[in-house]
DRENVOKOL-282220 format. One record per residue (C-alpha): residue in one letter; x, y negated, z negated. Coordinates in steps of 0.02 Angstrom, whole numbers. Layout:
N
{atom "A",{X,Y,Z}};
...
END
This chain:
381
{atom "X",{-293,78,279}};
{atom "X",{-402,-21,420}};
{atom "X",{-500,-163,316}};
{atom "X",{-614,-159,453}};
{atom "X",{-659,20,437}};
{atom "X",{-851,19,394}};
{atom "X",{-857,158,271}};
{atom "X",{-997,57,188}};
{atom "X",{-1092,-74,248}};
{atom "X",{-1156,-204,130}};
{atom "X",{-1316,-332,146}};
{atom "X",{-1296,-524,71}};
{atom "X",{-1399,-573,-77}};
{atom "X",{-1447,-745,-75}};
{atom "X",{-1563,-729,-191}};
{atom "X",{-1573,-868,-339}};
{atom "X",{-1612,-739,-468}};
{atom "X",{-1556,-544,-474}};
{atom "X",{-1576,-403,-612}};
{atom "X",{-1424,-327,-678}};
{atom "X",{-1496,-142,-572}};
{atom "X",{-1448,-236,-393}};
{atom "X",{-1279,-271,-454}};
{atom "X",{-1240,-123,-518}};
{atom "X",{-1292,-35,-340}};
{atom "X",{-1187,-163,-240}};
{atom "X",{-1044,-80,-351}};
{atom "X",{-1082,82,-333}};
{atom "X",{-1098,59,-152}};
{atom "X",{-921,-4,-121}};
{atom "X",{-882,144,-242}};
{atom "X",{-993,285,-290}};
{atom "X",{-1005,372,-439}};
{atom "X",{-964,530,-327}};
{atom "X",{-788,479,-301}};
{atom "X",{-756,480,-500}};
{atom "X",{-625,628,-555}};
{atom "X",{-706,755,-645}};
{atom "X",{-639,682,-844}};
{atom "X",{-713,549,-802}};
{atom "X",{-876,438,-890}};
{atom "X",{-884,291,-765}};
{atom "X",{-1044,205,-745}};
{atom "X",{-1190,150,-853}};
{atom "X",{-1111,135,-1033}};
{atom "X",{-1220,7,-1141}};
{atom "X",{-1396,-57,-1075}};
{atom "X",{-1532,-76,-974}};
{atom "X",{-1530,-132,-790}};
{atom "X",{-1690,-196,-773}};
{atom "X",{-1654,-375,-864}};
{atom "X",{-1617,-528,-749}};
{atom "X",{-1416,-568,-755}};
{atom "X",{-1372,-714,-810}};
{atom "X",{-1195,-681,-784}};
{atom "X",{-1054,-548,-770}};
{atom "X",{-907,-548,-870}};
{atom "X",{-743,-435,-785}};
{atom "X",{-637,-357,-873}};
{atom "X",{-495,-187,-858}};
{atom "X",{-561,-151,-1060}};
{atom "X",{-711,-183,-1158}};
{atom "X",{-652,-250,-1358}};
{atom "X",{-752,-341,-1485}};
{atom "X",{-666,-508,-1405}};
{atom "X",{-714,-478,-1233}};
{atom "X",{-905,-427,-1299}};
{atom "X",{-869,-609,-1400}};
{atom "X",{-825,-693,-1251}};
{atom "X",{-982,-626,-1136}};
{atom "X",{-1108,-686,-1270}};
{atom "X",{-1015,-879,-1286}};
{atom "X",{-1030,-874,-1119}};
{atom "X",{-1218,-843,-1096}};
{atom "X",{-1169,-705,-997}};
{atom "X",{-1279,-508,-1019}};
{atom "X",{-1168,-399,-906}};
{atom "X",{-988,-328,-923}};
{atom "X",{-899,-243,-781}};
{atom "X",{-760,-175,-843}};
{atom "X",{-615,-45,-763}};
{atom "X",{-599,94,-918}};
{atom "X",{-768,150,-971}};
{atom "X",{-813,97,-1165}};
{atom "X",{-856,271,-1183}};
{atom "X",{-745,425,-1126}};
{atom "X",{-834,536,-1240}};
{atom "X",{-983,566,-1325}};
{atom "X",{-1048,455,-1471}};
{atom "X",{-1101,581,-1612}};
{atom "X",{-1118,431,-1723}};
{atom "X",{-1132,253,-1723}};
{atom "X",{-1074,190,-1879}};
{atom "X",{-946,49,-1812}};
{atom "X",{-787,184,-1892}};
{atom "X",{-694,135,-1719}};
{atom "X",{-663,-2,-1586}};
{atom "X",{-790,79,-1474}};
{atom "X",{-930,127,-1588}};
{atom "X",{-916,-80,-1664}};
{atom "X",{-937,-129,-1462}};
{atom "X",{-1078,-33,-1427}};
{atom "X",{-1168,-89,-1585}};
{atom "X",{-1117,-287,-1539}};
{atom "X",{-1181,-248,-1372}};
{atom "X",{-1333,-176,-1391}};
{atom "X",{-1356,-322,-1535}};
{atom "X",{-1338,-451,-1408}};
{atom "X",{-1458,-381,-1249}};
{atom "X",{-1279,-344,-1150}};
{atom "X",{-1267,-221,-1026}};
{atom "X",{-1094,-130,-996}};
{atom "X",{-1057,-53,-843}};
{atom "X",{-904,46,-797}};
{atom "X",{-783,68,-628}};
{atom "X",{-646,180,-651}};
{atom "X",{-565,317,-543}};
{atom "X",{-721,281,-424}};
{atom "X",{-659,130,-383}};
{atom "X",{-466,212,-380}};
{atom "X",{-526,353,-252}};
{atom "X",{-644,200,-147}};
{atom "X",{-580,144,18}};
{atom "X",{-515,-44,-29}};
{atom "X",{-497,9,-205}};
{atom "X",{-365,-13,-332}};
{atom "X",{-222,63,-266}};
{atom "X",{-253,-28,-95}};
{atom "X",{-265,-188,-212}};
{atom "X",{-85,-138,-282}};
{atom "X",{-21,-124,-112}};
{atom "X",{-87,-283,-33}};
{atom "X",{1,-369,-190}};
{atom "X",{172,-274,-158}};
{atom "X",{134,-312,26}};
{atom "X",{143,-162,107}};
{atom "X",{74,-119,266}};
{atom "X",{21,51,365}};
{atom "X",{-67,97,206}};
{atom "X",{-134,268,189}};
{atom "X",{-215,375,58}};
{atom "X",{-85,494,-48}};
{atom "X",{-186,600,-108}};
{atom "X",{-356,621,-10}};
{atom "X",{-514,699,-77}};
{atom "X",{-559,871,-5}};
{atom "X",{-740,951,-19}};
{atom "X",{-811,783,0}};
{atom "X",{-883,793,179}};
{atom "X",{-1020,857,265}};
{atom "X",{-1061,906,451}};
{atom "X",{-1238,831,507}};
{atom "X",{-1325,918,644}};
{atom "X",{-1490,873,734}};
{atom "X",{-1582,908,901}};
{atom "X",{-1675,777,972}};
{atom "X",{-1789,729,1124}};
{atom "X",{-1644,640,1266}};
{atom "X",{-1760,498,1264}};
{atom "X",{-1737,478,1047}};
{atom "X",{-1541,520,1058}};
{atom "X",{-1485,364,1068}};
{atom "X",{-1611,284,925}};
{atom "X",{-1587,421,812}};
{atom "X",{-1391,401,825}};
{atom "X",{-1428,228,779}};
{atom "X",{-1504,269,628}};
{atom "X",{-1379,414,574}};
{atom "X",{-1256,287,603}};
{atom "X",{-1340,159,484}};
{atom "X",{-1348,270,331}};
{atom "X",{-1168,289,334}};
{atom "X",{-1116,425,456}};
{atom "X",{-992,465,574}};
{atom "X",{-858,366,513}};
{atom "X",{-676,447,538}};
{atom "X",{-518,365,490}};
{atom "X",{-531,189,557}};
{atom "X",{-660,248,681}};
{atom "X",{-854,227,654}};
{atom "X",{-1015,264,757}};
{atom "X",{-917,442,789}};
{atom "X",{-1033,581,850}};
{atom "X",{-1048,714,998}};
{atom "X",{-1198,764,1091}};
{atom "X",{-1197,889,1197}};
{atom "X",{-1398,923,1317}};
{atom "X",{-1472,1098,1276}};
{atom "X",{-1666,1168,1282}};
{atom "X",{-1782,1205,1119}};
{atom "X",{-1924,1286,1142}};
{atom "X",{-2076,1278,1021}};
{atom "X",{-2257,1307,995}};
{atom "X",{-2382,1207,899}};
{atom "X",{-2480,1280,792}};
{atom "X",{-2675,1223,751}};
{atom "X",{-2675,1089,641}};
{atom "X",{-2491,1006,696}};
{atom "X",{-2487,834,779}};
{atom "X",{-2344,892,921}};
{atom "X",{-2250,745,1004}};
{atom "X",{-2240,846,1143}};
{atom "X",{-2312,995,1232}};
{atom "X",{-2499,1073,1180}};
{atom "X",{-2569,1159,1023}};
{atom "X",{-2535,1342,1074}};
{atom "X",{-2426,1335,1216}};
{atom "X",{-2225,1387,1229}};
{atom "X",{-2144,1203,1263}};
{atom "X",{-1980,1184,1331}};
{atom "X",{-1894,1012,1298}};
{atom "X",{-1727,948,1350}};
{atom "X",{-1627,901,1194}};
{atom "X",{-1473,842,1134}};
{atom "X",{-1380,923,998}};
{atom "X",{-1315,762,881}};
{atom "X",{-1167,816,782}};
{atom "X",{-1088,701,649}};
{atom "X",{-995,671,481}};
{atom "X",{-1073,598,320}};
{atom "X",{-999,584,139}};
{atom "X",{-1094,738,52}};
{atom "X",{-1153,605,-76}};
{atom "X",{-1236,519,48}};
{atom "X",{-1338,688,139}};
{atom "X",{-1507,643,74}};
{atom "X",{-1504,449,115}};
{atom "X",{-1443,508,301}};
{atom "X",{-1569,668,286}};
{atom "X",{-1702,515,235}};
{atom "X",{-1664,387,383}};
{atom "X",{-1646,537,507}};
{atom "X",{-1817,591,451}};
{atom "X",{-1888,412,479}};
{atom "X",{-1819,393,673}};
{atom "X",{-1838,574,754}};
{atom "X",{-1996,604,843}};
{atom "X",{-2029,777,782}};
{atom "X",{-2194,818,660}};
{atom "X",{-2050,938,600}};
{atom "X",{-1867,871,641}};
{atom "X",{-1731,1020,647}};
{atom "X",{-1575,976,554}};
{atom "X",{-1402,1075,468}};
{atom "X",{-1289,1028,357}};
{atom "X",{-1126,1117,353}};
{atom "X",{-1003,1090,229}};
{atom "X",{-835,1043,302}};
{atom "X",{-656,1093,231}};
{atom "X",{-590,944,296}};
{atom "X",{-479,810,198}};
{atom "X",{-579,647,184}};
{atom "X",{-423,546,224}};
{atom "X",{-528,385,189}};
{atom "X",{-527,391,-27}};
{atom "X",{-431,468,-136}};
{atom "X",{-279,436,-270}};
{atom "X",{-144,350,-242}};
{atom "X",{-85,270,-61}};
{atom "X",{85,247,28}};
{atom "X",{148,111,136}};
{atom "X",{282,35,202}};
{atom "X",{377,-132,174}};
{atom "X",{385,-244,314}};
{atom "X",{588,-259,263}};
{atom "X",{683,-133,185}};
{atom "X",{764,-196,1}};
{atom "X",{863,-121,-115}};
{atom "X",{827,-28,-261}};
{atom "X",{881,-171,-406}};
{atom "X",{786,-298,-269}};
{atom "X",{631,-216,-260}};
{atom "X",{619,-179,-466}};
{atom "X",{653,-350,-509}};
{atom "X",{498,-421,-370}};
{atom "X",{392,-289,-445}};
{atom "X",{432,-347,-607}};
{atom "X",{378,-521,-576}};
{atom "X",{238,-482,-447}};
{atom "X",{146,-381,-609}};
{atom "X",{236,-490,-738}};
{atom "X",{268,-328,-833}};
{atom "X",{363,-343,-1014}};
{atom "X",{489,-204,-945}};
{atom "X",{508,-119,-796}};
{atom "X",{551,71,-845}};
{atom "X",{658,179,-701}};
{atom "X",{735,325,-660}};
{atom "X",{927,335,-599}};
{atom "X",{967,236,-453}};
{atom "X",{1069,330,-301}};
{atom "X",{1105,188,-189}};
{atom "X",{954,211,-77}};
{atom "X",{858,89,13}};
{atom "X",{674,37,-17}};
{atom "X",{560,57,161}};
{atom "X",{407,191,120}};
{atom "X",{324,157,-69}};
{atom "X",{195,257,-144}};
{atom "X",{110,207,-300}};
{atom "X",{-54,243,-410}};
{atom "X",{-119,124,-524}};
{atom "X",{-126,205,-729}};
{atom "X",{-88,356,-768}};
{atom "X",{-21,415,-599}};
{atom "X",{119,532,-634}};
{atom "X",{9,693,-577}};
{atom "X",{59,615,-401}};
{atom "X",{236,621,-392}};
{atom "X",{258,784,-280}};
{atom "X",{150,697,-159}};
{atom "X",{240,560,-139}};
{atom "X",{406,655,-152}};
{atom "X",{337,791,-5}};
{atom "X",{284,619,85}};
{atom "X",{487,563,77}};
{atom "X",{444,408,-1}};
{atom "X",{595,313,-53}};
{atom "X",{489,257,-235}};
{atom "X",{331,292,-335}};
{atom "X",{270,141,-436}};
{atom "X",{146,175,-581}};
{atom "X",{82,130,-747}};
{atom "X",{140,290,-835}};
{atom "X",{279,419,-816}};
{atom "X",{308,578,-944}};
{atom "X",{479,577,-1010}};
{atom "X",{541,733,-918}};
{atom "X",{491,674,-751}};
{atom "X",{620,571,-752}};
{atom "X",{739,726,-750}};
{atom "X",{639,829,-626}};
{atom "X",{629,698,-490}};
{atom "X",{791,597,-527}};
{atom "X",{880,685,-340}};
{atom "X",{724,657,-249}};
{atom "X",{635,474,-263}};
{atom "X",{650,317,-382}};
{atom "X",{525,309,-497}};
{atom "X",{449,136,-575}};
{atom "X",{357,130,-717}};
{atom "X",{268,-62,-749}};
{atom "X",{135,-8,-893}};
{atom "X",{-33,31,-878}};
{atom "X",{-128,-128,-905}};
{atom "X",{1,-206,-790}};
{atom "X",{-28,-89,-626}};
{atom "X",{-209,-106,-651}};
{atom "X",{-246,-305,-675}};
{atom "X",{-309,-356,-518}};
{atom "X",{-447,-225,-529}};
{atom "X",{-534,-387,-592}};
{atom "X",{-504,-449,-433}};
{atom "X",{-600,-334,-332}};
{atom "X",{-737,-339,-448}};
{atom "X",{-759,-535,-435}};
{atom "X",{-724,-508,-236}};
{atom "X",{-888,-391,-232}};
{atom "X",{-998,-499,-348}};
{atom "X",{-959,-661,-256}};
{atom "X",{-1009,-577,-77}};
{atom "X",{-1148,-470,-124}};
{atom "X",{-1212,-601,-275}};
{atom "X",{-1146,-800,-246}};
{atom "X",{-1274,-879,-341}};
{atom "X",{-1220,-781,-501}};
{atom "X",{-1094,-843,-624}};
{atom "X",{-947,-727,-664}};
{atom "X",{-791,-746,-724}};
{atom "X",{-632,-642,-755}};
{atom "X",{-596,-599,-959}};
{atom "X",{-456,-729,-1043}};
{atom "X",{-455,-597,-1158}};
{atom "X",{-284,-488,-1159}};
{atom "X",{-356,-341,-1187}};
{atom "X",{-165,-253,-1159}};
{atom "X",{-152,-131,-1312}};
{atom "X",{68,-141,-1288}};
{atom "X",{169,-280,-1344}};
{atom "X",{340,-303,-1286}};
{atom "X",{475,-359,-1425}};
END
């Protein structure tokens, strides 16, 4: 995955004082809501946005002792990795862990806010974050989202092509792989007549007009149409601009779950377990049957990332590293990869990382700070 690839572009706040609503969009920008899996609940959980932070508390889980920690700290906003809630609340009586945290929150003015499998499917997101820490390079999505794209066509005046390109460009589309600014143009004719009462930027009120155009096509996330519909609007000449959107069948190779990379030096198999082990500083490393083989192409997903093993099997990766593995895919893939289970909390820690990483670009005034708290449910005798 190209770190330079601007899939979405972000604007500094130097700002002295912010509401809790302009963090939350700098997070959803680097990873929409959009990208969630459909199970999902991440997002919004406890709050209102439209209080001044005073500081932003990261954690991968929200517990009583984290909540604890955020109000000793003066702090009003929790970012955590696993939403507090994954289903609905038909009560609040403080019966469970999560129905006691949203009562402490909402007792002490603090807002929760939740990135999960958004920020697992985001370009840069967690899996990427795994990677960088295993150190692989040539890093590409496993699994890439389909249905996700849309094609963006315009016609505009020659003169307005390159302006309006501009502007497509700046609401986030045409980027492809580690390519942005991607269109194609190609000059044409429309014809039109104004009718009494339009304001034509060309040609007469009741005459045919025939105006050299170019036809703009592009690409755009489909959860990000209307703000490209919106800035496309705003540059083209046209009382009435002409636009299509056509949805594309097309893999959006740029999120998704899971990655796979390659190590910069092949290892072995009891070599590359015991540098995982201490690169996640996981209680127990759990694997399937070694065969001898050498360790070059990994895949990996951070959690609960089983679902992914034919991927990375039909990708001829020589190991999958996640958090969780059933006990029977351990016989059904034992012939065809190694597998590496490290825990859940353990594949998933430095999503804190990435959280702090946003904050302190988009937000450096603000105080935040990572959770001491261990909020890992296993223990390891």
């Amino acid at each position: 995955m190209n770190k330079s690839a601007k899939v979405f572009t972000f604007a500094r706040k130097f700002s002295q004082h912010m509401k809790i609503k302009e963090i939350v969009s700098a997070l959803e920008t680097f990873a929409p809501l959009p990208l969630q899996d459909g199970f999902d609940n991440a997002g919004l959980q406890v709050g209102l946005t439209d209080a001044e932070a005073t500081g932003a508390l990261l954690c991968l889980d929200v517990t009583e002792a984290v909540i604890d920690e955020a109000v000793a700290l003066g702090f009003n906003l929790i970012v955590s990795h696993h939403p507090l809630i994954f289903k609905g609340c038909k009560s609040v009586t403080g019966r469970d862990y999560v129905e006691r945290c949203v009562m402490k929150a909402i007792k002490n003015d603090i807002t929760v806010f939740s990135m999960h499998t958004n920020l697992d499917n985001a370009p840069q997101g967690v899996n990427c974050k795994i990677a960088e820490k295993i150190g692989l390079r040539d890093v590409n999505i496993l699994d890439p989202k389909d249905d996700m794209l849309l094609k963006l066509v315009t016609f505009v005046p020659v003169a307005n092509a390159e302006s309006v390109r501009r502007a497509l460009f700046g609401a986030g589309c045409g980027c492809i792989g580690n390519y942005d600014s991607c269109s194609y143009g190609v000059k044409g004719e429309g014809t039109f007549r104004a009718q009494e009462g339009c304001r034509p930027y060309c040609g007469a009120i009741g005459e045919t007009h025939v105006e050299p155009e170019v036809r703009i096509e592009t690409v755009i996330p489909a959860f990000r149409s209307r703000e490209a519909v919106k800035a496309l609007v705003a540059a083209h000449p046209y009382e009435e601009p002409v636009y299509d959107l056509y949805p594309l069948r097309n893999a959006w190779n740029q999120a998704g779950a899971g990655v796979i990379g390659v190590l910069e030096e092949p290892e072995t198999e009891t070599d590359f377990l015991r540098r995982i082990k201490k690169t996640f500083e996981a209680g127990c490393v759990k694997h399937s049957r070694m065969n001898g083989r050498l360790i070059r192409t990994v895949a990996l997903c951070g959690g609960a990332g089983a679902f992914l093993l034919p991927k990375a099997v039909a990708a001829r990766a020589d190991v999958f590293i996640t958090g969780e593995v059933k006990y029977h895919d351990y016989f059904s893939y034992e012939n065809d990869i190694l597998i590496a289970e490290i825990g859940h909390y353990e594949s998933e820690q430095y999503t804190k990382d990435i959280l702090y990483s946003i904050i302190r670009e988009m937000f450096p005034t603000l105080e935040a700070s990572m959770t001491r708290v261990d909020t890992n449910p296993v223990k390891y005798l």
